[in-house]
C-alpha positions, 0 to 999 in steps of 0.5 A: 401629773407632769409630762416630759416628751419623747420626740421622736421627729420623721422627716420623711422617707428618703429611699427606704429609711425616714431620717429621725431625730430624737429629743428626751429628757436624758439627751438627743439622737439623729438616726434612720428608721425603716419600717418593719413591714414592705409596702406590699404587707402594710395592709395586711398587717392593717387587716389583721390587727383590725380583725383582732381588734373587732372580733378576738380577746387579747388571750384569743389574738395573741395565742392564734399562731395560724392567723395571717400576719397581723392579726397578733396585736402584740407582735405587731406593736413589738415589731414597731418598737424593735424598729423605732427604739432598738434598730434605731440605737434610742433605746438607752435614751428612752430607758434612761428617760422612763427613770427620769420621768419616773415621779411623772409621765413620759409623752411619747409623741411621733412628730410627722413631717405633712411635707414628707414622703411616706407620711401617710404609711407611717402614720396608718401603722398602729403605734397604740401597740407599742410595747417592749415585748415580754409581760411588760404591757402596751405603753399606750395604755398607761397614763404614764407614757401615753402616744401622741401624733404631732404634725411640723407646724409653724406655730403651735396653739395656745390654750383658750380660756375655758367657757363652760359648758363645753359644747359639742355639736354633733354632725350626722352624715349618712349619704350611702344608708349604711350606718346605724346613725340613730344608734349613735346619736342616741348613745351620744346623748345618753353620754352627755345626758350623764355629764349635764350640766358639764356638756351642751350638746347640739345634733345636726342631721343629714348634714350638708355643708351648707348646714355645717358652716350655717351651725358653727357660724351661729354656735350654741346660744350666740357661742361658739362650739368648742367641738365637732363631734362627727359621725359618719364616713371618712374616704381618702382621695388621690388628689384632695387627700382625707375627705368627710362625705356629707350629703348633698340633700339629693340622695348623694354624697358630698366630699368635704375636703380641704378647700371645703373645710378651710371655707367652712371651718378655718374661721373658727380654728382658734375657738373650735379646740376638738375634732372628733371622727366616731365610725363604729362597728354599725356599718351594715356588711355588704361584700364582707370586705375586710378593712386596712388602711383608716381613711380618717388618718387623711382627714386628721391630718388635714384639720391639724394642718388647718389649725385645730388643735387636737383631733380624736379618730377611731382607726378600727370601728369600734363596739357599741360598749367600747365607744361609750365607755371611752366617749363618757369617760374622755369628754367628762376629763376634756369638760374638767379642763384635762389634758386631752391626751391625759383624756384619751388616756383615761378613755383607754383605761376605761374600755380597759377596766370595763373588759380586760380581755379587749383589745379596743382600747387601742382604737382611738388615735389621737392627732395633736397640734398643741405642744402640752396637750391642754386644749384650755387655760382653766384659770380657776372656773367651776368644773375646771382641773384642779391643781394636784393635792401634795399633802406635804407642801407648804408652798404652791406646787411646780407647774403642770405643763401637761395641764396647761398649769403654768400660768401662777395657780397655787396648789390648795392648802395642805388641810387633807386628814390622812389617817382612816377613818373610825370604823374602817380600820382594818378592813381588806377593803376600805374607800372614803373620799377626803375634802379640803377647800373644795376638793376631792382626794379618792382613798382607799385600803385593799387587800395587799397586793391588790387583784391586777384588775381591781379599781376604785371608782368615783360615782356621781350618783348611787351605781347599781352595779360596778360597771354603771354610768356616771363614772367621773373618776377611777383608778387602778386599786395599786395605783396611787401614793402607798403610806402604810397599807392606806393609798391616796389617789390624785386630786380628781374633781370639787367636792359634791355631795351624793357623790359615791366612791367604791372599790370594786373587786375582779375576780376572773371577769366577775366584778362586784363591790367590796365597799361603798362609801358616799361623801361626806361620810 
């Protein structure tokens, strides 16, 4: 898929407004904004989305009219919108944008000035609730407008050429003993366990900094991590801004702040391509405390600010089941060679087809310095992202920058079958898979139209049930090229045998297979 950009650049406040100026396919704007809450009710705001977010269902959080303000995630995000996009006078712009980009994406990606004043409130707002209000759906959610956080920088990265496998090393910190970090290591590892071969994970415990730069200076086998999976707290301080607490090795906490990360890990900015900062819902509740303002916004920032390309942050904590059905989902697409914010998008829809009625989709932020989202030049290697199938094309394709595809790789030739396949004619619900030159095409027929929470899903093995692991693709059952009543969804993977495809039916929560179909037929 191809994305255009909706830039929207804060400068940075000046009295009560932040200077804007707005860059879209259908033309540019110079405006003010001003927040749409004082800075007195922006933690509260903070507050209540997150008690929705950890403890409510969508239904729950958006019909509780006596819940303290906030607590609304849907009023929240189209009071955002009203004051970025309407107030604002861009909502032609964005309009006219969206019918421009129809036959692809729109990225939404707020460009905030690190030297600005009021930065840091801006960016604690919870923009992943984005939405223009009514029965239209939260724009974050869908890969077509995903939302990116970038940052002013003087030069942007460039994509790196893909090594496989990815690897990830995974630093645990727990200098308070308030987080469940056995849990999480063990969920990481039964993630990558699903996508071996694709992932080699490292585990470093009671992390110190010492530890920390020992470990990236040595890599995985002689090579350096692409990674840096962090578990633990994050904390903001007045004067050194966003802090990770690492531990001392003498029972206490060790802030890794900015100094201490440019020393440790400014060497390895240009092969380290990912930061990702985990806190989960595993915290042991002491005072009951509510919680505002993420601190690992300040962290994120930094690490941008030193040069990694893209990190992933959870602004609530998040469940146990949430954080793996985004985790499994977003480093199987980053192990492909997939955009990392195309990633992120598909971790959303993930968490959002395991549960609809969660509203933890919107936890994970993404922090972004690359200008196209592709953290590796793919080339061709094993595993990598694959050109799009048109089908109809004699010549290679356009580019794909939200891929990084620019660089001259042709689209396969237009070999793929497209008609059902004998014995599936006529059924309401149908999936096969179609091969050409190595690669995998999902296809489907269902029940016209099809349920609003219906998916077909690629399985790297034989699932037990429709909410397995070992998911490496899905997608919604009316999403896809529509010919006839047959859909055709995008080119997702090489082709390889014991893979299943299924089409999975929700009817009201219960999920259950309706057809399964292993390649080859």
């Amino acid at each position: 898929m191809k994305y255009e950009d909706f830039s929207i650049r804060i400068l940075g406040r000046i009295g009560e407004t932040y200077p804007m100026v707005v860059e879209s396919p259908a033309g540019s704007e110079t405006t003010e904004f001003r927040l749409p809450f004082s800075a007195d009710e922006i933690e509260s705001v903070l507050s209540g989305v997150a008690r929705s977010v950890r403890g409510a269902s969508f239904a729950e959080a958006v019909s509780d009219e006596s819940a303290a303000p906030g607590r609304d995630p849907r009023k929240v995000g189209e009071d955002l919108y009203r004051a970025l996009i309407e107030e604002t006078g861009v909502a032609k712009l964005f309009e006219d944008s969206l019918v421009m980009t129809r036959d692809g994406g729109l990225r939404i990606r707020l460009n905030l000035n690190l030297e600005g004043d009021g930065v840091s409130e801006f960016a604690s707002l919870p923009w992943e609730f984005l939405n223009r209000g009514g029965r239209r759906g939260f724009l974050s959610s869908s890969k077509k407008t995903p939302l990116v956080r970038s940052f002013d920088v003087q030069e942007a990265v460039e994509p790196l050429p893909f090594d496989r496998p990815l690897r990830v090393l995974a630093a645990m910190a727990n200098p308070r003993n308030d987080l469940d970090l056995d849990k999480e290591r063990e969920k990481l590892q039964r993630i990558t366990g699903r996508l071996k071969g694709d992932i080699q994970l490292d585990i470093l415990e009671n992390t110190r900094k010492v530890d920390l730069f020992d470990r990236l200076s040595e890599g995985s086998d002689g090579k350096p991590y692409h990674v840096l999976h962090y578990m633990g707290h994050g904390d903001f301080e007045a004067d050194t801004g966003g802090v990770l607490l690492l531990e001392d090795g003498k029972g206490g906490e060790d802030p890794l702040d900015y100094e201490s990360l440019e020393l440790i890990a400014g060497d390895y900015k240009d092969t380290l391509r990912l930061v990702f900062l985990n806190a989960c819902n595993t915290a042991v509740d002491g005072d009951g405390e509510e919680e505002g303002v993420d601190p690992f916004t300040g962290v994120a920032t930094t690490l941008i600010d030193l040069g990694i390309p893209a990190v992933v942050a959870m602004q609530f904590p998040i469940t146990n089941d949430a954080a793996v059905w985004f985790a499994e989902t977003f480093y199987s697409r980053i192990a492909h060679g997939e955009a990392v914010d195309i990633a992120v998008s598909e971790g959303r829809k993930r968490i959002l087809i395991q549960d609809m009625t969660s509203l933890e989709w919107a936890t994970p932020v993404l922090f972004m310095r690359c200008r196209d989202g592709a953290l590796f030049d793919p080339g061709d290697p094993p595993g990598s992202v694959l050109p799009d199938l048109e089908g109809d094309d004699t010549e290679p394709g356009p580019a794909d920058a939200s891929n990084g595809r620019d660089r001259g790789i042709p689209s396969p030739p237009p070999v793929l079958r497209r008609e059902v396949p004998a014995g599936l004619e006529g059924l309401d619900a149908a999936v096969w898979l179609t091969e050409a030159d190595g690669l995998l095409e999902m296809n489907w027929r269902t029940r016209n139209p099809p349920g609003s929470a219906d998916f077909v899903a690629l399985y790297e093995e034989e699932p037990t049930d429709p909410e397995s692991f070992g998911i490496v693709a899905q997608q919604w059952a009316g999403e896809g090229e529509l010919d006839g009543e047959v859909r055709f969804a995008a080119t997702i993977t090489r082709a390889a045998e014991g893979y299943f495809i299924a089409y999975v039916r929700d009817d009201g929560g219960e999920k259950s297979f309706k057809a399964i179909w292993k390649f080859p037929g």
